[in-house]
C-alpha positions in Angstrom: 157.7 270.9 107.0 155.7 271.2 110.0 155.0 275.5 109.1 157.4 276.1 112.7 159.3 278.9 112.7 163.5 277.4 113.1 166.2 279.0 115.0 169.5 276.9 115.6 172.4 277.6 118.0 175.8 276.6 117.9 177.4 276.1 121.7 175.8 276.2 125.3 176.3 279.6 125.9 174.6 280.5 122.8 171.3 278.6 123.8 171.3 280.2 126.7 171.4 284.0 125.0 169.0 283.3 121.9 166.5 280.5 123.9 164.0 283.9 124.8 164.5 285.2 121.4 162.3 281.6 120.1 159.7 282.5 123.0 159.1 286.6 122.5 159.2 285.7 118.9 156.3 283.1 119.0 153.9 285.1 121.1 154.2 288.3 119.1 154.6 286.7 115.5 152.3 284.0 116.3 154.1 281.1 114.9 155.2 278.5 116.8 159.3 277.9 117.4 161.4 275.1 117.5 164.8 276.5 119.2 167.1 273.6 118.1 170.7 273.0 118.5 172.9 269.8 117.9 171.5 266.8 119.9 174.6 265.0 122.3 177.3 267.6 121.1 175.8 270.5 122.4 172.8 269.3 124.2 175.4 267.2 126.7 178.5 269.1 126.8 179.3 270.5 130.2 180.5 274.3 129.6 180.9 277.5 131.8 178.4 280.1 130.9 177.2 283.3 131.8 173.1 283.0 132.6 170.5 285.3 132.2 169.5 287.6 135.0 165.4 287.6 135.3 164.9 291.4 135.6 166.5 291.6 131.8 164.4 289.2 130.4 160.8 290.6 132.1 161.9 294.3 130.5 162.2 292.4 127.1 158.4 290.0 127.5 155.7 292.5 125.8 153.1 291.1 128.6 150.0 292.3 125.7 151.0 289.5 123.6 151.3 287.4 126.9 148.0 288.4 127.9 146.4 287.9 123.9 148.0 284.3 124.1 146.4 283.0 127.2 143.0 284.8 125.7 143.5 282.5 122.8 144.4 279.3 124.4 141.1 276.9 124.6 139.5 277.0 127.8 135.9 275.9 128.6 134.9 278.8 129.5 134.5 280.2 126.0 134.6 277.4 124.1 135.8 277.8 120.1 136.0 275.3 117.1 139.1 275.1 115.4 140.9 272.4 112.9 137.1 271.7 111.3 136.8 269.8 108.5 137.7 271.9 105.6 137.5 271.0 101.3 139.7 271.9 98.9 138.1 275.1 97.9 138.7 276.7 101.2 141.6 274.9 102.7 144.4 276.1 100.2 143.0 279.8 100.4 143.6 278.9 104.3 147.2 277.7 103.8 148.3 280.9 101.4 146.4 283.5 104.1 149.2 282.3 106.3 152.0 283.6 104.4 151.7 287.2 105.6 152.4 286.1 108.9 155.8 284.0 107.7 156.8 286.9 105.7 157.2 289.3 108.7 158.9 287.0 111.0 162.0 287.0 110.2 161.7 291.1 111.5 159.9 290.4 114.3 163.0 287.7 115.6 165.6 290.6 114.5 163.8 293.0 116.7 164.2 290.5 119.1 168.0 289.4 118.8 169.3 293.4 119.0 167.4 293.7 122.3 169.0 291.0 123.3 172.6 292.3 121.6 171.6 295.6 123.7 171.8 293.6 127.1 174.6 291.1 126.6 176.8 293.3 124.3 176.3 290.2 121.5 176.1 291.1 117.8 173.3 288.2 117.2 172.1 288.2 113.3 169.6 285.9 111.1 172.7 285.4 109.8 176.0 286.2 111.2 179.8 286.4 109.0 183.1 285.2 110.3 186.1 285.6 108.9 188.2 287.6 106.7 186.3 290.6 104.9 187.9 289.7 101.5 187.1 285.9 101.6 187.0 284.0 98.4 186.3 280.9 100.3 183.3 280.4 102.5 181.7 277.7 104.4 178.2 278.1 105.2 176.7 276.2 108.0 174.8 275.7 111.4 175.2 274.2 114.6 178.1 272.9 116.8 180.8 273.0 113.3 180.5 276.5 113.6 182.6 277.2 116.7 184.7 274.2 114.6 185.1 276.2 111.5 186.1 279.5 113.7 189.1 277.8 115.6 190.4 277.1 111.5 189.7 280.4 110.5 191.7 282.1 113.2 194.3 279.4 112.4 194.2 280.2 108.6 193.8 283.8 108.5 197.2 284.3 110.8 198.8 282.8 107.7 197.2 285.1 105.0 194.5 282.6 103.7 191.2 284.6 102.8 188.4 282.3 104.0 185.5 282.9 105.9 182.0 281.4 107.7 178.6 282.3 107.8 176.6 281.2 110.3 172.9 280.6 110.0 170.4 281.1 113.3 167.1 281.5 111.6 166.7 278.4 109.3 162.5 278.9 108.9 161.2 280.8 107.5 164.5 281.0 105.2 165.3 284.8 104.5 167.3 285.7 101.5 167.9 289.2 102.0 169.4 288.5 104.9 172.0 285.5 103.9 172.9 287.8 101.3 174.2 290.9 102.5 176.6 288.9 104.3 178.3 287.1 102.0 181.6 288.5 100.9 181.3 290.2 97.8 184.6 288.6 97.1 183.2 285.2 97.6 184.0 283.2 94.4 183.7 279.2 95.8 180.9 278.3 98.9 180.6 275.1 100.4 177.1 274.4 102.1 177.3 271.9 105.1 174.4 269.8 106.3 174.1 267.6 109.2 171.8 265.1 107.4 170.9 263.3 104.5 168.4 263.2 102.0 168.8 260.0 100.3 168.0 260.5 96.7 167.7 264.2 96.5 169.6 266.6 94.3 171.0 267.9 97.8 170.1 269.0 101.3 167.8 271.3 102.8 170.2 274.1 103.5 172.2 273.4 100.4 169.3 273.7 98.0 168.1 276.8 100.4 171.5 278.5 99.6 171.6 277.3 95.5 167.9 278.9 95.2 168.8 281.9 97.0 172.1 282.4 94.8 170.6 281.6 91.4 167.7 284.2 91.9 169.7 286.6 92.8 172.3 286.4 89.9 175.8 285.2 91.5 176.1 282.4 89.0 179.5 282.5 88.9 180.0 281.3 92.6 181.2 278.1 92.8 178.7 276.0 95.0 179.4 272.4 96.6 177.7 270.3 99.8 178.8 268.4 102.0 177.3 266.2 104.8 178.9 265.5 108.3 178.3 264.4 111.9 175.6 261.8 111.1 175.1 259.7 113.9 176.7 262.6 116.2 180.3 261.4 114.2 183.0 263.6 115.5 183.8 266.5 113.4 186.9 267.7 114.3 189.4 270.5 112.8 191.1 268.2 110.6 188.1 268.2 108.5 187.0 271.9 108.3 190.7 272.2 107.5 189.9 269.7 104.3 187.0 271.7 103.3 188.7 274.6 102.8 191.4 272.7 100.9 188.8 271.2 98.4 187.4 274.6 97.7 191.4 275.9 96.2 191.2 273.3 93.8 189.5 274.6 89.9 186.7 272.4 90.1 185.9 270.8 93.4 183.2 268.0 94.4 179.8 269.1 94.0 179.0 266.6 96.6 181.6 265.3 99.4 181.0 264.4 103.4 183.6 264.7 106.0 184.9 263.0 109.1 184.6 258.9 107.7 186.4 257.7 104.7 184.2 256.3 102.3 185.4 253.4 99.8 182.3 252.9 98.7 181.0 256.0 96.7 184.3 257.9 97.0 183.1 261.1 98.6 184.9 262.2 101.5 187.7 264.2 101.4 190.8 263.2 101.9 192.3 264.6 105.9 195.7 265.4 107.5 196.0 264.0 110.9 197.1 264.9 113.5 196.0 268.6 112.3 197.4 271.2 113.7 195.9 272.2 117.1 193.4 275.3 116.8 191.9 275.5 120.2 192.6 278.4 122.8 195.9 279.0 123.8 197.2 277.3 127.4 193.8 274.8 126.9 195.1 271.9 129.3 192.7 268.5 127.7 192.6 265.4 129.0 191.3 262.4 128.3 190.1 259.8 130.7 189.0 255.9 129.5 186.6 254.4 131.6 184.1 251.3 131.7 180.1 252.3 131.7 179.4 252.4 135.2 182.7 252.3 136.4 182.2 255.6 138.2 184.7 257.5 135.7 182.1 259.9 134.2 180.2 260.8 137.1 184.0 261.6 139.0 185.1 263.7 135.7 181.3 265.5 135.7 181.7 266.3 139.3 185.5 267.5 138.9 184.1 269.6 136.1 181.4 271.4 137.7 183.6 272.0 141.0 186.6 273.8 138.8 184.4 275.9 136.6 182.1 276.8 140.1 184.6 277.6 142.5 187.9 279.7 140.2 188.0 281.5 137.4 189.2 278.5 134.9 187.0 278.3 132.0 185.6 274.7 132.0 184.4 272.1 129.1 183.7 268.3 129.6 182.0 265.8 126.7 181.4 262.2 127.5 182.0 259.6 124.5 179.8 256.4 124.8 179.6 253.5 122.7 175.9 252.1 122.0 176.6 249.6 125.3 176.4 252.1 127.6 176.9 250.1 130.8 179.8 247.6 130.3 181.0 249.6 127.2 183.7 251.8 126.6 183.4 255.5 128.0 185.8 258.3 127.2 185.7 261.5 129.1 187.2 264.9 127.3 188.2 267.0 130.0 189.3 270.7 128.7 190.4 274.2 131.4 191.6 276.6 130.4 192.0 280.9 130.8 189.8 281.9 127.9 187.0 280.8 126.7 186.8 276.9 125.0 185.0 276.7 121.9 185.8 273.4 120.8 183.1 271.0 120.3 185.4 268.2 119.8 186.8 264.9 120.3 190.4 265.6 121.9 193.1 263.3 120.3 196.2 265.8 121.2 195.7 265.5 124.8 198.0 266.7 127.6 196.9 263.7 129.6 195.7 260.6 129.5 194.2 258.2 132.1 193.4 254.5 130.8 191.5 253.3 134.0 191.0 249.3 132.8 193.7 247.6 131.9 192.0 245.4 129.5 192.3 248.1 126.9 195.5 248.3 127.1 195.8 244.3 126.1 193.2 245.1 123.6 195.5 247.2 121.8 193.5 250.5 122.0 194.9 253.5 120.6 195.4 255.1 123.9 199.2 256.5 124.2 198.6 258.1 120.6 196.5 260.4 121.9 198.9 262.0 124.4 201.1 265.0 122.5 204.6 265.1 122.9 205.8 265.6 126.4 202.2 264.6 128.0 201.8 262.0 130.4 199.9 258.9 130.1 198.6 256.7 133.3 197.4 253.3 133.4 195.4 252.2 136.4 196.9 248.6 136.5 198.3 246.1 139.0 201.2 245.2 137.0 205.1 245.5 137.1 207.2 247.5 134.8 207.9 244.1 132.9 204.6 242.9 132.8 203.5 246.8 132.1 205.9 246.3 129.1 204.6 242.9 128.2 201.2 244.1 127.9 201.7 247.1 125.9 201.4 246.7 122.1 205.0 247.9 119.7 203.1 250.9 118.4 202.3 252.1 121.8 206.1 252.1 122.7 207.4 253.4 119.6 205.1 256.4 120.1 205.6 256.7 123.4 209.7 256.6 122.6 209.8 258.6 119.9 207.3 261.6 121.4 208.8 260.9 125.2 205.5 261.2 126.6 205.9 260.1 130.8 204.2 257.1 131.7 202.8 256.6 135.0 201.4 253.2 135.9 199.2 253.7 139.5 197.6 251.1 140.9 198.0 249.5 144.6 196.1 246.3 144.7 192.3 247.8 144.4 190.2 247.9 141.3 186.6 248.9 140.1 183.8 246.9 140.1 183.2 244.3 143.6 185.6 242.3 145.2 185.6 238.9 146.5 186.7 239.2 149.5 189.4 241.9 150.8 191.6 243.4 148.2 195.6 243.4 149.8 196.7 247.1 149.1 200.3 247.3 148.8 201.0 250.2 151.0 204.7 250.4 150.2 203.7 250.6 146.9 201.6 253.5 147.9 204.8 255.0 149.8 206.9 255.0 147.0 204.4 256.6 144.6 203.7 259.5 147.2 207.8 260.6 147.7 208.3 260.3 144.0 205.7 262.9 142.8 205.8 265.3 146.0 203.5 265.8 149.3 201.6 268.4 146.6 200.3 266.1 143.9 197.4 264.3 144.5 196.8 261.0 144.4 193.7 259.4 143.6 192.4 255.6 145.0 190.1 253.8 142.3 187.8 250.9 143.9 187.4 252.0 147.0 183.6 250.1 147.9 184.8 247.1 149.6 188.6 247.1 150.3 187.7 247.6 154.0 187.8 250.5 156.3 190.8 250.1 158.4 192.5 250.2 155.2 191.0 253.7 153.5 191.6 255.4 156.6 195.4 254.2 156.5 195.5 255.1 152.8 194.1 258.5 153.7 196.7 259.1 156.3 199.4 258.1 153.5 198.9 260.6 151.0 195.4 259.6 148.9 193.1 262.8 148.5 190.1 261.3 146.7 188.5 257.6 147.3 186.0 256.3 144.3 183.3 255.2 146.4 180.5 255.1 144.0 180.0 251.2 144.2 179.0 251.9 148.2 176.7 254.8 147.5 174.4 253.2 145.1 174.4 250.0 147.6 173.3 252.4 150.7 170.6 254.5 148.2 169.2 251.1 147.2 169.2 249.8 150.6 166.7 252.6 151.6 164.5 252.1 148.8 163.8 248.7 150.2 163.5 250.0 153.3 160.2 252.7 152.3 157.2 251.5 154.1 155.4 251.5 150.9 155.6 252.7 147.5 156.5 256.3 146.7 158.8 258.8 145.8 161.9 257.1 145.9 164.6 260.1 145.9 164.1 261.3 149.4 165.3 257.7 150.1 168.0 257.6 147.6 169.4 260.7 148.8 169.5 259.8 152.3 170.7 256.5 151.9 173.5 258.5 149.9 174.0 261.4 152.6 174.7 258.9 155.3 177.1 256.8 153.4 179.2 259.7 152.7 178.8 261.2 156.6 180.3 257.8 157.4 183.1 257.8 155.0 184.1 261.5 155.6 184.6 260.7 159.4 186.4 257.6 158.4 188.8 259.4 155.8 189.5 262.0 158.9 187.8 264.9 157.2 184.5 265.5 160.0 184.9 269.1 161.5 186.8 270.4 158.3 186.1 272.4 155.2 187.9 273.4 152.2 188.7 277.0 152.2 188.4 278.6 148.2 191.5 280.6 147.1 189.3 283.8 147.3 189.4 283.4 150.9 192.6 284.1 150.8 193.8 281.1 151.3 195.0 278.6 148.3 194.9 274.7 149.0 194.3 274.3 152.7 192.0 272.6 155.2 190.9 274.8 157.9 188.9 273.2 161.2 185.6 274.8 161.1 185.0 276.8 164.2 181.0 277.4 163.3 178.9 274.2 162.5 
């Protein structure tokens, strides 16, 4: 341990409400913070939030302690030793006079948290309870699993099941009064989850945190187990909270288990029921997009994101799966909107739809179509026929796809990702066909677009596509300008105006110069209006 004070979030919106709480903390209880939450899942999930306003946070900073800290901070000006050389006789005495200060923390970033709850209408604790009043089965963890374990509970607790959660925000300095009086008196089993591993230890840190806490104060008769999950940022998904809580029914469950792998080695992961049943907000639409590193796929699905969740009222979340190739690897975009709010820090595998946009996964054998629920739609981005499309695809695929009757819809026109050789032929009857069968109203979306030559964009613009993946042309123009600098320098004014101008040229080309999309809150819902002001 480093002596750092530790407060942990569990989702993006939660970092942003408890982030000052670390900061006004520090400078009045003079211990340094480390605000942590879960690396990847949380740190790179896209999500709608509600910010901070300034004025808020300035009534909450006590500007003495800002003014004390800068006072302490070295400074040549009044120069002070500090970290000298110390023995043993005085150093330990030092370490112990520190204690005082640890002991009154955990007040000082209460204080903190209800003026925060005061603003924001939030009921942020050391240690916050969720779930039934009368539990008799608890979880108790931190991080991203939390929001995890709530979608179960809900689930659970519709059906009469008394189980419940308790969160954990301040992990350092550990406060057992706290943990304590929220814990259901009821509680007869817990199950302590720790995202890490302490190879050869009786358990890990907040498992032995909770077993100390529980034996001093007397509740020997709770049952107490740990587990371990999402090493490695490993998906931890409902299916697995939902074995937890079966484990702890059982008389005499695992003292030690992990969840989310199945391990034949040492035999301790619990056993899971997939597909589980879905827990996530009601009228969530997810999709699931698989893409090539660099393909453009991510970026598009980012941008799509951000543009839905900025400009209506959907509630937006996006993850991006990545194997450890990156570039040239397989990407996998999770795509969730919905009308309330999406707390599901998750890999979807019950999507609504599914996009495979290289068709070598599909002669691979992935398990895409299994990931579509009943009545979903899966598209392939291929250049095949419906016999050759039905060549390529594996038995399992078409069983599931037969017995679930998920619709199929293979797009593709003669253009690809990546660069061509030459001028790709784009089968514009193709294109034709595709456009009456879903309606004038459906979009239509042309992969590849760098290179396949620009009398024949603007005559697929004209026929009914709405977006062209140009990505492959934008990095070529921003590098372009790079070589072009006079010398060295900063080199993103030049990659954004090599950028800028290849997208002026391509809007005029697609038809769309002198034209704006007007937002529904104009009045207006999905129409292009000529601008009559620059």
């Amino acid at each position: 341990q480093t002596g750092f004070a530790m407060l942990a979030e569990t989702n993006p919106q939660e970092v942003m409400d408890l982030s000052p709480v670390a900061h006004l903390a520090a400078l009045e209880g003079k211990v340094p913070f480390i605000n942590f939450f879960d690396g990847f899942r949380t740190s790179h999930e896209i999500q709608k939030i509600e910010k901070w306003d300034y004025e808020d946070l300035k009534e909450m900073c006590p500007m003495d302690a800002v003014e004390a800290f800068r006072k302490h901070a070295l400074n040549p000006e009044h120069p002070t030793a500090r970290g000298s050389h110390e023995n043993g006789d005085v150093f330990f005495q030092h370490r112990e006079a520190c204690n005082k200060a640890y002991d009154a923390l955990p007040a000082v970033v209460e204080k903190y948290m209800n003026k925060v709850n005061e603003k924001l209408g939030t009921d942020y604790g050391l240690f916050n309870y969720y779930g039934a009043p009368d539990a008799d089965r608890v979880i108790i963890a931190m991080g991203s699993i939390c929001d995890v374990a709530e979608e179960v509970i809900d689930y659970l607790t519709a059906k009469g099941e008394k189980v419940g959660l308790v969160k954990v925000r301040l992990y350092r300095p550990w406060s057992p009064e706290a943990i304590l009086k929220v814990i259901p008196k009821t509680a007869k089993k817990i199950a302590v989850l720790d995202r890490t591993k302490e190879p050869g230890a009786l358990g890990d840190p907040l498992y032995l945190d909770v077993a100390a806490t529980l034996r001093e104060a007397g509740l020997n008769d709770i049952i107490l187990t740990g587990g371990r999950y999402g090493l490695g940022s490993k998906d931890t998904p409902p299916s697995s909270v939902f074995a937890v809580y079966k484990e702890l029914e059982k008389d005499d469950p695992k003292p030690r288990f992990t969840i989310g792998i199945v391990d034949d080695v040492t035999n301790l992961s619990l056993p899971e029921v997939k597909p589980a049943p879905i827990t996530s907000a009601p009228g969530t639409k997810e999709c699931k997009f698989w893409g090539l590193g660099g393909d453009g796929t991510v970026g598009a699905n980012k941008n799509s994101t951000k543009i839905i969740g900025d400009h209506t009222d959907k509630f937006i979340q996006a993850y991006f799966q990545y194997d450890s190739k990156k570039t040239g690897g397989v990407t996998i975009s999770h795509l969730r909107f919905g009308d309330n709010p999406i707390k599901s820090p998750y890999y979807i595998n019950q999507a609504d739809f599914v996009a495979c946009h290289n068709p070598a996964y599909v002669t691979q054998g992935m398990k895409m179509a299994q990931d579509v629920k009943p009545g979903g739609v899966f598209m392939i981005n291929c250049q095949w026929s419906d016999e050759e499309l039905g060549h390529h695809l594996n038995a399992e695929a078409k069983k599931y796809i037969e017995e679930t009757g998920i619709d199929m819809l293979a797009v593709a026109v003669g253009t690809a990702h990546g660069e061509y050789v030459g001028t790709p032929h784009i089968d514009f009857d193709r294109l034709a066909a595709i456009k009456e069968a879903v309606g004038q109203d459906f979009p239509l979306v042309l992969h590849g677009g760098s290179g396949s030559g620009d009398e024949n964009l603007a005559k697929a613009c004209t026929m009914g596509i709405n977006k062209v993946n140009i990505y492959t042309d934008l990095a070529k123009a921003a590098v372009k300008k790079v070589k072009e600098m006079p010398k060295p320098g900063m080199i993103w004014p030049a990659i954004i105006s090599g950028i800028k101008e290849q997208i002026g040229y391509y809007i005029e080309l697609f038809g769309g110069k002198g034209k704006a999309w007007l937002p529904a809150d104009k009045g207006v819902s999905g129409k292009v209006i000529d601008l009559i002001e620059k």
